[in-house]
Kinemage of the C-alpha trace (Angstrom):
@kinemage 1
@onewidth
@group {chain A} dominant
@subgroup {mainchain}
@vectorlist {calphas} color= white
{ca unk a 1} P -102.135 -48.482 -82.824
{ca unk a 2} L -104.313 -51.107 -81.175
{ca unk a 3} L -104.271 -51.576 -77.361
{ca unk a 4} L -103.466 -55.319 -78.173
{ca unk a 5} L -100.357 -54.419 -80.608
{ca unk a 6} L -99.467 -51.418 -78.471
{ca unk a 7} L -99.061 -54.352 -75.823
{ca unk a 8} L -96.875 -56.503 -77.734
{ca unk a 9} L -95.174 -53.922 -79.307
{ca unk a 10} L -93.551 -52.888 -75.373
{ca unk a 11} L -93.465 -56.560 -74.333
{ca unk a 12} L -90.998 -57.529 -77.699
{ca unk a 13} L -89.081 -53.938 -77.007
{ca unk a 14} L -88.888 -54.481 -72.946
{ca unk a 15} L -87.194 -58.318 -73.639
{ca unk a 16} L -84.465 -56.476 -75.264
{ca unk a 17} L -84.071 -53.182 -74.476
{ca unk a 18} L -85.229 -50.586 -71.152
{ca unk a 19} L -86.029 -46.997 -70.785
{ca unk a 20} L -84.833 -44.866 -73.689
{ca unk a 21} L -85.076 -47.622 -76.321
{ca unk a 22} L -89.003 -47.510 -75.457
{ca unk a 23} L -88.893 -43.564 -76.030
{ca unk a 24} L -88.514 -44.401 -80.011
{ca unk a 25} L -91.808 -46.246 -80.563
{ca unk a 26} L -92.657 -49.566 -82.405
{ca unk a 27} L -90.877 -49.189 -85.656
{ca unk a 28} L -89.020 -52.860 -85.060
{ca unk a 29} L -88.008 -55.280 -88.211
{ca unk a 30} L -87.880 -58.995 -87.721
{ca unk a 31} L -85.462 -60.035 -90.349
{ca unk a 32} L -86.222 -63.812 -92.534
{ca unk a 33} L -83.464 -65.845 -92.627
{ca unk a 34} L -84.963 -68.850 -94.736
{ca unk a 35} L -88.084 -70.126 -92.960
{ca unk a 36} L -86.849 -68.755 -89.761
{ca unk a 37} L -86.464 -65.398 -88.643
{ca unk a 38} L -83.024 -64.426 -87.514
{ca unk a 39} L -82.673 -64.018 -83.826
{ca unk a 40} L -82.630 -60.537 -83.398
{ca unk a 41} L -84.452 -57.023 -84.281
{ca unk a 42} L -83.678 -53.629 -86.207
{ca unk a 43} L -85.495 -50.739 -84.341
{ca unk a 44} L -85.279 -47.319 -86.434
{ca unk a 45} L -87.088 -44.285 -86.273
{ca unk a 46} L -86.349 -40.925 -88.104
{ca unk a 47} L -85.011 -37.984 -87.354
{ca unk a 48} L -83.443 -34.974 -88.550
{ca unk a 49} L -82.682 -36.154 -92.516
{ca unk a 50} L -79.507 -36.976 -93.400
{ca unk a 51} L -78.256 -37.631 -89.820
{ca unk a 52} L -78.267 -41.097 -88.091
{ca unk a 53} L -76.882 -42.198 -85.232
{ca unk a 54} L -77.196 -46.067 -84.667
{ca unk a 55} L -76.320 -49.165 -82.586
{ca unk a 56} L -75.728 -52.441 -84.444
{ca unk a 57} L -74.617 -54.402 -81.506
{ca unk a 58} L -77.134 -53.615 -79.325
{ca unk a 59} L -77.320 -56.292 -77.035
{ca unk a 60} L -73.568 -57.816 -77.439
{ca unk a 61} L -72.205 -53.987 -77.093
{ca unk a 62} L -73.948 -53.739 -73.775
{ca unk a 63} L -75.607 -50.490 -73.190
{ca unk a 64} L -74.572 -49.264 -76.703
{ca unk a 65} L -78.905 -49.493 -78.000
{ca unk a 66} L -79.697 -47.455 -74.751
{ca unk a 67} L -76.926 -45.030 -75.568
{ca unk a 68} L -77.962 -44.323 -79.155
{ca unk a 69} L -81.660 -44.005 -78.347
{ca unk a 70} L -80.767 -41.570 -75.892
{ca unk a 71} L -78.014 -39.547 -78.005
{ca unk a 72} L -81.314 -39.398 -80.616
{ca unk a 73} L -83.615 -38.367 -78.633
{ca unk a 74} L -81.524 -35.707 -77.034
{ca unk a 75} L -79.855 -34.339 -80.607
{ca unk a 76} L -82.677 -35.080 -83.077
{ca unk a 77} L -80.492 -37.861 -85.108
{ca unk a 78} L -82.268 -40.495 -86.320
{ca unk a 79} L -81.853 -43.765 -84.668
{ca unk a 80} L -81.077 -47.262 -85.949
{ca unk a 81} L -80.486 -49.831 -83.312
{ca unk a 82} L -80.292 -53.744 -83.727
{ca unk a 83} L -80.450 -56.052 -80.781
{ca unk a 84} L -80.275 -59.435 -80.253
{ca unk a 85} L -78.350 -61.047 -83.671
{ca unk a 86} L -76.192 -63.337 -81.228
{ca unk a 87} L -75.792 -66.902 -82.700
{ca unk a 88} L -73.121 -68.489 -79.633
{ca unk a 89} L -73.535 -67.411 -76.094
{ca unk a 90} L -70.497 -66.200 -73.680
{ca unk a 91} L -68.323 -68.226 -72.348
{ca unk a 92} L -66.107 -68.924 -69.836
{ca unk a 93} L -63.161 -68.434 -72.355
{ca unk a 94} L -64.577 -64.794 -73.990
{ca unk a 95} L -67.447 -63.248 -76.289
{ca unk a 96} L -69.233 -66.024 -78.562
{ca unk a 97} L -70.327 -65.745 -82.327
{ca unk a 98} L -72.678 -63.229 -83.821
{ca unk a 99} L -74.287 -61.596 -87.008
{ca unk a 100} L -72.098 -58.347 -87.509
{ca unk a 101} L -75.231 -56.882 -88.740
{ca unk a 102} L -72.930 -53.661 -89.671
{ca unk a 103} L -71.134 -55.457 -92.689
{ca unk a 104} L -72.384 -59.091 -94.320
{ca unk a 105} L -69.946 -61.019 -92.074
{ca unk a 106} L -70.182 -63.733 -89.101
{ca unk a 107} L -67.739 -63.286 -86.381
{ca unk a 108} L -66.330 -62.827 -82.454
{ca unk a 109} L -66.256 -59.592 -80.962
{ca unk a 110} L -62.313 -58.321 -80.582
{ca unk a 111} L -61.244 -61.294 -83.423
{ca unk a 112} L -59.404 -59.390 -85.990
{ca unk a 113} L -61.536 -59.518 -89.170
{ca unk a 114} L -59.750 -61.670 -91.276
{ca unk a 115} L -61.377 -64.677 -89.189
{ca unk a 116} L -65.067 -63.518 -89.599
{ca unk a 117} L -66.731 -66.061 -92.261
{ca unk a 118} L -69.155 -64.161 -95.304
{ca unk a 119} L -72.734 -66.067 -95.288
{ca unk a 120} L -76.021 -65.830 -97.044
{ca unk a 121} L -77.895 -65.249 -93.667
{ca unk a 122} L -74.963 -62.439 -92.509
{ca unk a 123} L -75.572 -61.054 -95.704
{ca unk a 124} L -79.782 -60.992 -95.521
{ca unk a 125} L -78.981 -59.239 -91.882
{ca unk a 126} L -76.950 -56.911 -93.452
{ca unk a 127} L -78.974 -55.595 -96.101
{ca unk a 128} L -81.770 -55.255 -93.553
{ca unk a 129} L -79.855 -53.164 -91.538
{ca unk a 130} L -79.035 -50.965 -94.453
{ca unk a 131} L -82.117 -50.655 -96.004
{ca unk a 132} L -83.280 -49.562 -91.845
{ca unk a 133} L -79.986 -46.840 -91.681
{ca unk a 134} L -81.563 -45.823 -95.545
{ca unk a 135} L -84.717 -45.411 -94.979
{ca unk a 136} L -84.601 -42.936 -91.171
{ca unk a 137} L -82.299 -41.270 -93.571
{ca unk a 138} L -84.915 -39.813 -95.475
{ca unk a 139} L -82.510 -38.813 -98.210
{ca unk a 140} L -79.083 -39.099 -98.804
{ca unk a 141} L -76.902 -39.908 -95.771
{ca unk a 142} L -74.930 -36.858 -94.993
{ca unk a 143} L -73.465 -38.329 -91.317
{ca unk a 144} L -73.326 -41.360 -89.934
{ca unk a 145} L -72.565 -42.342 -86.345
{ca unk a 146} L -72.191 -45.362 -84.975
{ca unk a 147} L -72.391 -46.354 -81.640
{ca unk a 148} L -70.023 -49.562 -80.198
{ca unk a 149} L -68.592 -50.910 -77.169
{ca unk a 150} L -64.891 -52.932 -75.730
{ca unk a 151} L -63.900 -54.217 -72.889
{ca unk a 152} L -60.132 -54.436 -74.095
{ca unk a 153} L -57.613 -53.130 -71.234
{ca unk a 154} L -55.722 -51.195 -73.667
{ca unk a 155} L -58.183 -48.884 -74.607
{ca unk a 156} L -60.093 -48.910 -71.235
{ca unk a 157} L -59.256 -45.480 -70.411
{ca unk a 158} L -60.278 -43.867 -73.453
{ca unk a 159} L -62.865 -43.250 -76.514
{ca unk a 160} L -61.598 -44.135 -80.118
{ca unk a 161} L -63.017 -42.375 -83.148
{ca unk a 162} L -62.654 -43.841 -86.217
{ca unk a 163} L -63.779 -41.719 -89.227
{ca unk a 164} L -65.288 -41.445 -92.806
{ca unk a 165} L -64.001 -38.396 -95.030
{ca unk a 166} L -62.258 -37.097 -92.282
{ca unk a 167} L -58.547 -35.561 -93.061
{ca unk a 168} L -55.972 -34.560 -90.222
{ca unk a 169} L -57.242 -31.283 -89.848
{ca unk a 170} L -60.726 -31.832 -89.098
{ca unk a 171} L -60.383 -34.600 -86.896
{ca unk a 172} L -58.510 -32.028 -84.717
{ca unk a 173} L -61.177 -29.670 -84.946
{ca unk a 174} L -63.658 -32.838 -83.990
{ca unk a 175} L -60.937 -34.025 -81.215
{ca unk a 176} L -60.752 -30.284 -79.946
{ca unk a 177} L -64.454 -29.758 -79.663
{ca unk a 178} L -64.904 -33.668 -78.000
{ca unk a 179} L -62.373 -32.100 -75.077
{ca unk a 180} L -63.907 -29.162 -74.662
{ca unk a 181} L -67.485 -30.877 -74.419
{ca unk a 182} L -65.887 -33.571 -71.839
{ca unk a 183} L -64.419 -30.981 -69.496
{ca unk a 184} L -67.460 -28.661 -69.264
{ca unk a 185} L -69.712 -31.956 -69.123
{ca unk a 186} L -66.880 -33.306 -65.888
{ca unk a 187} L -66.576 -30.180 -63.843
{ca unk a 188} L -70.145 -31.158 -62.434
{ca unk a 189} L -69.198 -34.668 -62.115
{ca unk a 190} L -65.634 -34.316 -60.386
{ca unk a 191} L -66.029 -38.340 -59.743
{ca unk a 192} L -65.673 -39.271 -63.491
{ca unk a 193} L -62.553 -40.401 -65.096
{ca unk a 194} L -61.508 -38.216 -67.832
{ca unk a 195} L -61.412 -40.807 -70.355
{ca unk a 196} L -58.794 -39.621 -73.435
{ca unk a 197} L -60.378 -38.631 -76.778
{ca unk a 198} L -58.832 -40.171 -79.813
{ca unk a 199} L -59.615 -39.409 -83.193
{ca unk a 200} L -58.585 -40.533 -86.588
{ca unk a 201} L -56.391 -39.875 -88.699
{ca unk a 202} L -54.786 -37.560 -86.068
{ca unk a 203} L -54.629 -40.399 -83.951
{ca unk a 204} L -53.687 -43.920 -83.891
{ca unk a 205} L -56.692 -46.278 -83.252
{ca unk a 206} L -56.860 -50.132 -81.799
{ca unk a 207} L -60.474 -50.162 -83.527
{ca unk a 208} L -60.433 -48.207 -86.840
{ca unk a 209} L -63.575 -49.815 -88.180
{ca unk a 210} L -61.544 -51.364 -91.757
{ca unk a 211} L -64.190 -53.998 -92.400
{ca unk a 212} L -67.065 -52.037 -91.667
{ca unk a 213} L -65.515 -49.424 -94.315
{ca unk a 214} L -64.493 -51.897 -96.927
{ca unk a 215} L -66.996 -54.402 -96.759
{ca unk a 216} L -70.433 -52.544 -95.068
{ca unk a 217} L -72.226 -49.673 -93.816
{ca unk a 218} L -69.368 -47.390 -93.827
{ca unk a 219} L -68.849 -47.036 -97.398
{ca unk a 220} L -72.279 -45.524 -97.883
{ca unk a 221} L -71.756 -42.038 -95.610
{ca unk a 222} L -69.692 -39.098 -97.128
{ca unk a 223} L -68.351 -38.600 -93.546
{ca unk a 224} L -68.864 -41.464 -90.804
{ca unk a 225} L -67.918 -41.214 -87.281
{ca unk a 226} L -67.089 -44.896 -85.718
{ca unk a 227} L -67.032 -44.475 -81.804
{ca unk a 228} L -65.885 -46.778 -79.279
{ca unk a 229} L -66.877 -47.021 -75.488
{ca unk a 230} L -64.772 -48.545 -72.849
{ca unk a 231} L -67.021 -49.920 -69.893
{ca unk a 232} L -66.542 -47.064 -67.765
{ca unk a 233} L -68.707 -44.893 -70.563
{ca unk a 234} L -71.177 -47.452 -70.519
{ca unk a 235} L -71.563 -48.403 -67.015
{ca unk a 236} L -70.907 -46.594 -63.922
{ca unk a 237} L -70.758 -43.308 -66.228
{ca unk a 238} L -73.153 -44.085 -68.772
{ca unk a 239} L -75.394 -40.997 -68.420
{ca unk a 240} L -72.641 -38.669 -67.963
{ca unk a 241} L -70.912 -40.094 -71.294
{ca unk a 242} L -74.220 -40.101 -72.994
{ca unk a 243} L -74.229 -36.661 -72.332
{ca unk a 244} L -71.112 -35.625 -73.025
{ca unk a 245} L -71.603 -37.913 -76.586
{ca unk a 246} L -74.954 -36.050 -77.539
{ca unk a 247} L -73.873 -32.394 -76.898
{ca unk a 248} L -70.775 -33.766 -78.921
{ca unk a 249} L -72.668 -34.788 -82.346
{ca unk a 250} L -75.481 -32.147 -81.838
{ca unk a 251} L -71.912 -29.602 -82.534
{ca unk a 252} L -70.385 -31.947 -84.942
{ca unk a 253} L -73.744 -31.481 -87.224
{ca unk a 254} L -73.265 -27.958 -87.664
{ca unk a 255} L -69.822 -28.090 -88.396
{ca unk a 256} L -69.755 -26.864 -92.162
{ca unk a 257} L -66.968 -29.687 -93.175
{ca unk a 258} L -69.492 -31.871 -92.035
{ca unk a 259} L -73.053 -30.956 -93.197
């Protein structure tokens, strides 16, 4: 690479992302939308095939692109992670409009999905993003993890797991193993709030990820894990709970129910 695209590779990375995002290179898609391009970036490098971990709200999900880059570099997953995609701004009254990037949809963050609106430029973001998750794949896509973030009160205290070809008795076994990680990953960090693990179908979930699996990325996987970060696990704890999260799916790939 050039010293003059190496340059504006890092300037185009640093406007949307910091440290561990810059860790994965260059490998960033600007997607058309008609004559314009849509206002936002997929950033994917590969990894171990098969396994990808990714971020599709990236900026919107704050901290949820650092997270994922970091959970790659530190487990060998491959890394997806889309940032920007945001077509209304906050406001005073809550999140504003966006590309779900993760299914063909428009829509609010923490709407239910019945109000997010199918388009043609939802749907061009979309199949971007797929054709990204497809291609780190290098092969067929054994897991998928994706990376999200809430700010709901009543799942602040706690990290939801929604799953792909996951039955009652392995999402114990995943639930179990999440604990055990958590505890050993807290007894150096005394400070940190235990958040709860919850994992479905053993568990009931506020976010169980039903558009993503009916109408996007989630259909693809044979087994999917959908995870969900309060603030605390993406702010004042982030690098313990990035921790904690990479130990967790390094395990979870060499489960044999879900190579």
């Amino acid at each position: 690479m050039t010293p003059t695209r190496l340059h504006r590779c890092i300037l185009r990375l640093a406007s949307v992302a910091s440290g561990s995002l810059l860790l994965w290179g260059c490998a960033t898609q600007r997607v058309p939308l008609g004559r314009e391009p849509a206002p936002g970036d997929i950033t994917g490098r590969p990894g171990r095939p098969g396994l990808v971990v990714a971020a599709p709200h990236g900026t919107s999900d704050l901290n949820t692109g650092e997270i994922a880059g970091d959970i790659a570099r530190r487990s060998s997953f491959a890394v997806v992670i889309a940032t920007g995609f945001v077509l209304d701004g906050e406001t005073r009254d809550g999140a504003g409009r966006r590309y779900q990037v993760n299914r063909p949809f428009e829509g609010v963050p923490g709407r239910p999905p019945a109000e997010e609106q199918a388009s043609e430029a939802a749907r061009r973001v979309y199949d971007a993003y797929e054709a990204r998750v497809r291609e780190v794949a290098q092969g067929p896509l054994r897991l998928y993890v994706e990376i999200h973030g809430n700010n709901h009160g009543d799942a602040a205290g706690r990290i939801e797991i929604a799953t792909v070809g996951v039955d009652r008795e392995l999402a114990l076994r995943v639930k179990t193993l999440a604990e055990l990680i958590r505890d050993a990953h807290l007894r150096a960090h005394p400070a940190a709030p235990r958040l709860a693990i919850l994992v479905e179908p053993a568990d009931t979930l506020r976010y169980n990820a039903s558009a993503a699996k009916r109408d996007g990325i989630l259909r693809l996987p044979p087994r999917a894990l959908h995870v969900e970060l309060p603030q605390a696990a993406r702010l004042q704890w982030r690098a313990v709970y990035t921790g904690i999260l990479a130990e967790f799916l390094a395990e979870v790939a060499t489960l044999p129910s879900l190579r």
